[in-house]
C-alpha positions, -999 to +999 in steps of 0.1 A: -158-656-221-132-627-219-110-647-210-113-673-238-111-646-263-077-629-245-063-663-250-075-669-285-063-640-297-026-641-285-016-677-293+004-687-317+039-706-322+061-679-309+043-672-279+036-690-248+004-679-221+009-684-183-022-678-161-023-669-123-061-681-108-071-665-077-070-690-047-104-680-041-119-689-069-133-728-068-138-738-104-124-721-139-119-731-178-088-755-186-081-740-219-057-755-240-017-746-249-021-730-215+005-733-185-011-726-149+007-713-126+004-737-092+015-714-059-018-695-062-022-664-039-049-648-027-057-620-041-070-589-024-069-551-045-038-531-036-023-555-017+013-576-017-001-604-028-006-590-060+030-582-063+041-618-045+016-635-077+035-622-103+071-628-089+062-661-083+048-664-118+082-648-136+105-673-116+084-698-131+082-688-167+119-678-165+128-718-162+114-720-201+128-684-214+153-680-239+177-650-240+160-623-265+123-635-248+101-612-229+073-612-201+044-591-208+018-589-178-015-589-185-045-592-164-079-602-179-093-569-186-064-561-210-066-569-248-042-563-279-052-537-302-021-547-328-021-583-345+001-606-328+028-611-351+032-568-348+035-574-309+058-601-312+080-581-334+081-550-314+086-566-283+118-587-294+131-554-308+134-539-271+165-566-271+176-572-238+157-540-229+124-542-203+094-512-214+075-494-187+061-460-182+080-441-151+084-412-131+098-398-100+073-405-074+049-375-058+043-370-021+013-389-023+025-418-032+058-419-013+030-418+017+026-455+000+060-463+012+061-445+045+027-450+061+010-483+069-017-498+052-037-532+059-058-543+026-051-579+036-080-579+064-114-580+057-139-570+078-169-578+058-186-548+062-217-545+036-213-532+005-239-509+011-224-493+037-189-492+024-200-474-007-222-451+014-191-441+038-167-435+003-191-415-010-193-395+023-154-394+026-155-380-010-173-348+000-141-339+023-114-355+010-098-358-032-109-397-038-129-407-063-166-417-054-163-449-073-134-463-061-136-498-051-124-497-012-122-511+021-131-476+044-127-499+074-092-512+061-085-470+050-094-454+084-074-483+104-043-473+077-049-433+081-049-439+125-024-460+125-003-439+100-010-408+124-002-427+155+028-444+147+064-430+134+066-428+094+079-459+082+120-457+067+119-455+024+127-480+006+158-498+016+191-485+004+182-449-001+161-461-029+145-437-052+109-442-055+094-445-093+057-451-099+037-452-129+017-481-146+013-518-131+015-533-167+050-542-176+070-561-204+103-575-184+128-591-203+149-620-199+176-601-187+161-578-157+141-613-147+170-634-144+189-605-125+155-605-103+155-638-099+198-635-084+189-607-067+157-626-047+191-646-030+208-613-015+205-595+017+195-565+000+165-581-014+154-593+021+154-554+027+140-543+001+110-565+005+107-559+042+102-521+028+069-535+005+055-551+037+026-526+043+031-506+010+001-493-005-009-502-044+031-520-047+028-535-081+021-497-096+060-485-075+079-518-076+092-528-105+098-490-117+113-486-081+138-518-079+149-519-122+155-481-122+178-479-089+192-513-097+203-515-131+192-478-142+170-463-168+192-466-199+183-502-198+144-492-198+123-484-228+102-452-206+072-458-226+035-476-215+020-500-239-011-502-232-036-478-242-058-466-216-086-433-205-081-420-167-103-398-155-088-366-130-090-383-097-101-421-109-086-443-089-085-466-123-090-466-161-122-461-173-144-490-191-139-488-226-166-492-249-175-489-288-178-456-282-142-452-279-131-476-308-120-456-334-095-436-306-084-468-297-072-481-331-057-447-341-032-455-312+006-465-314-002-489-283+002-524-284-028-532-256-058-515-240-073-519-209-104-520-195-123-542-210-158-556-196-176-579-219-205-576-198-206-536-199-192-541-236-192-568-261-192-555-290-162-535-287-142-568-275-158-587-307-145-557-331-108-558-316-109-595-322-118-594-353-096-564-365 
């Protein structure tokens, strides 16, 4: 049902939606004026293939881009909180411009880049138990309680991390740049992606993201700032969102925080949950 009403509310004639389906999941809604993207990955939280999905899905949209067009990544918990003809307009005034929040990394997260982490196994331990050894690991260590988390998959990341050397930064004495996952990415910087996936360099590069922790929040910042440098980025985040000190992620938003939400200059929000929220989804829509 979210879903449904994402895509209701951003089509029209200018715009065109592409939607990546986890491989895992059997059965979901055809809707229509809606391209699917084939290569599905499997997605696990904080893991490559999250990164891999949307590469693969920007080489595809890129074969039916015009010059001035633009790539705004959204996942299902995003909605706009502008009409779409507003969006549309600001977005094709960024030009050949790309728009993303960014900043020089901290030591915590270069420890992204130079440890090893292994979100990609799953060790089916019960959910119970996994949110029972967080919550003990929160007591010692600055994680939030709530955080959605394989402990097995952490503790194997932390030994191994201790055992082993640190892992080389990013290839070519990259400077590391983090901030938001959501990105708009235009025609330009994905077609010099796109030539840049044939090089050496990228090879390198990539090898750099093999065990990286959390890469789709450091990667594109990382890679368009070093590459082609930030007077070609618009340093601003366009989606409206509530962190909480320590919170591993945005907080639900809810009616309670509508009025904050459309006093905001932003062009999306995020997160939604119609099943913690409807109402707040259903006034957005309607707005």
């Amino acid at each position: 049902d979210q879903l449904e009403l994402l895509v209701n509310k951003l089509e029209n004639q200018n715009s065109h939606i592409y939607i990546h389906i986890d491989k895992k999941v059997a059965s979901f809604p055809k809707f229509k004026n809606v391209e699917y993207i084939e290569d599905r990955q499997d997605i696990r939280r904080w893991w490559n293939m999250i990164l891999k999905a949307e590469l693969i899905g920007i080489s595809e949209i890129y074969k039916h881009m015009k010059e001035w067009d633009h790539v705004v990544i959204l996942s299902w918990a995003c909605f706009p909180i502008k009409k779409v003809d507003y969006i549309e307009e600001y977005v094709s005034s960024l030009k050949n411009k790309s728009s993303f929040d960014y900043y020089p990394a901290p030591e915590y997260v270069r420890k992204w880049v130079t440890d090893y982490w292994f979100y990609d196994i799953n060790f089916h331990v019960p959910s119970s138990v996994n949110n029972w050894m967080i919550k003990t690991i929160a007591k010692f260590k600055k994680i939030d309680p709530n955080i959605k988390l394989s402990v097995v998959n952490y503790l194997l990341s932390r030994i191994v991390s201790f055992v082993l050397p640190k892992r080389r930064y990013i290839a070519d004495n990259y400077k590391i740049n983090k901030w938001s996952a959501w990105v708009v990415l235009s025609y330009k910087h994905i077609k010099y992606l796109l030539n840049f996936m044939k090089t050496e360099k990228w090879n390198r590069v990539m090898r750099s993201f093999r065990f990286t922790n959390i890469p789709d929040e450091i990667f594109f910042q990382t890679v368009l700032l070093n590459e082609v440098g930030k007077d070609e980025i618009n340093n601003k985040c366009l989606w409206f969102m509530i962190r909480e000190k320590w919170a591993s992620c945005p907080i639900c938003l809810t009616s309670d925080n509508i009025e904050e939400i459309k006093k905001s200059d932003k062009l999306f929000a995020r997160k939604f949950d119609i099943r913690t929220d409807r109402k707040v989804l259903e006034a957005l829509n309607n707005s």
